[in-house]
C-alpha positions as CSV (number, residue, x, y, z in Angstrom):
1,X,84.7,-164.1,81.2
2,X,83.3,-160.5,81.8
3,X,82.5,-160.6,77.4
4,X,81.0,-164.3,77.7
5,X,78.8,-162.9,80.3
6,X,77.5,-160.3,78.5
7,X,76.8,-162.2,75.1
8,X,74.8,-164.3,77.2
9,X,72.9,-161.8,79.0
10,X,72.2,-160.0,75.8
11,X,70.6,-163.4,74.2
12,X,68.4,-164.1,77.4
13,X,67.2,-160.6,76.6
14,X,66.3,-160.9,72.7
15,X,64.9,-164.6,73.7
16,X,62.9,-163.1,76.8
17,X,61.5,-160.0,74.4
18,X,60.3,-162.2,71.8
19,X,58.7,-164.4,73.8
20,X,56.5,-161.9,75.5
21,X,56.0,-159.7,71.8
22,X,54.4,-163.8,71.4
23,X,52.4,-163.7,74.1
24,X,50.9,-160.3,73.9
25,X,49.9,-161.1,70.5
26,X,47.8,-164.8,71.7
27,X,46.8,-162.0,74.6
28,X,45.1,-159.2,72.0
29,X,43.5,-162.4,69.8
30,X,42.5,-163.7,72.6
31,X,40.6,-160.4,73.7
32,X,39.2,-160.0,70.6
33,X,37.7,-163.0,70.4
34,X,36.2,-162.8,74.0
35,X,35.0,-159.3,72.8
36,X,32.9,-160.6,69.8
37,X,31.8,-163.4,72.2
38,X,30.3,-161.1,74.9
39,X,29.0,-158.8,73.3
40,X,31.1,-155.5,73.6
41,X,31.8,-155.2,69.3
42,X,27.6,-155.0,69.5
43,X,27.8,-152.4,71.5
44,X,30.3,-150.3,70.6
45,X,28.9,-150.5,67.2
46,X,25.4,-148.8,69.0
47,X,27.0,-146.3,70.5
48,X,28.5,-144.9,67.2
49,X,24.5,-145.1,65.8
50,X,23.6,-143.4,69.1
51,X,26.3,-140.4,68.6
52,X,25.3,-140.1,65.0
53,X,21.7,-140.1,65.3
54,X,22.8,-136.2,67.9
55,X,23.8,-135.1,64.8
56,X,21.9,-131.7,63.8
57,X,18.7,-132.2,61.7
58,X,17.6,-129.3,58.8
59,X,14.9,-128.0,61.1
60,X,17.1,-127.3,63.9
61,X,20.0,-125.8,62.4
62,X,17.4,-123.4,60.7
63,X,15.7,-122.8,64.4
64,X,19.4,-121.5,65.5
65,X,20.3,-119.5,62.5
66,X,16.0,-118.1,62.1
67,X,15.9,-118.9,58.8
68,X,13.2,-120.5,56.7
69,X,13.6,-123.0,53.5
70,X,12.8,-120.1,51.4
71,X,15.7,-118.4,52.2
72,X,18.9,-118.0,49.8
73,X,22.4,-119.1,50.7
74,X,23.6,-115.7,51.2
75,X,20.9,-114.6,53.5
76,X,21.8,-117.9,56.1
77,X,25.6,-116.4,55.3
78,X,24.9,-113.2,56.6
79,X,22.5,-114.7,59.2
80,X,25.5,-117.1,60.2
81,X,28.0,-114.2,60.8
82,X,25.8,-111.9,62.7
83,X,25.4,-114.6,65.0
84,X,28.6,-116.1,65.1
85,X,29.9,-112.5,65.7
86,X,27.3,-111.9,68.1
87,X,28.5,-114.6,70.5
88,X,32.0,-114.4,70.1
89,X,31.8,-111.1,72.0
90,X,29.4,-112.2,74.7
91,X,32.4,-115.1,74.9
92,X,29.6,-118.0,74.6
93,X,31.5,-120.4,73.0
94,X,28.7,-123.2,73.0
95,X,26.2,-120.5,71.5
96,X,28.7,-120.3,68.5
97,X,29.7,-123.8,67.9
98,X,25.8,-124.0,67.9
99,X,25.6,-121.9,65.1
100,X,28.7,-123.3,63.1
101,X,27.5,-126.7,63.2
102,X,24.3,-124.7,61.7
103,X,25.9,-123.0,59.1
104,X,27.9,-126.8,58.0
105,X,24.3,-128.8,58.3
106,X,22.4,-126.1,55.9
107,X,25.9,-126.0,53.5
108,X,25.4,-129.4,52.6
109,X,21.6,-129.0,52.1
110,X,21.8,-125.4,50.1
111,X,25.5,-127.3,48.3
112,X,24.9,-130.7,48.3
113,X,26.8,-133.4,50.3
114,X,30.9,-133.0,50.3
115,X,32.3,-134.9,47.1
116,X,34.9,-136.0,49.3
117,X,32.7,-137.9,51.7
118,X,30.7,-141.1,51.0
119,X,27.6,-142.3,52.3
């Protein structure tokens, strides 16, 4: 009796799970339909624009580093680690991510864009 009970138990169980694994499913269709309806894909895809078009321009990340377009690769280098020295013993760690994001914008000018990236 006690075995009977159990196989039966265990079936409402596997019949109960795959009914709600159904139901969430029809649930996240159903949400992502609503979502293209109202709106919010739209959105979302502006706010990605809107976060990319922070990023740091040329003139700026040669404002931080106080370099010019006339000057080589290794003098933003050396420009680039005085700094980044600089701030990490005055412990301002904004200041230096400031002038690392520098450095990486003016690399892909002085370099080129990453081979490994597209766009």
């Amino acid at each position: 009796m006690i075995l009977w009970a159990a196989k039966l138990l265990a079936n409402l169980i596997i019949m109960g799970s795959g009914i709600m694994a159904r139901a969430l499913v029809q649930a996240y269709r159903q949400a992502l339909t609503n979502a293209s309806k109202s709106g919010v894909a739209q959105e979302t895809m502006q706010n990605v624009v809107r976060k990319a078009s922070k990023a740091m321009t040329e003139t700026e990340a040669r404002q931080i580093l106080g370099v010019s377009e006339q000057t080589s690769w290794e003098e933003v280098l050396k420009r680039y680690d005085t700094l980044f020295e600089r701030n990490a013993k005055s412990g301002s760690f904004y200041l230096q991510s400031k002038v690392q994001k520098a450095k990486e914008m003016l690399e892909t000018v002085y370099r080129g864009p990453d081979p490994g990236t597209t766009g």
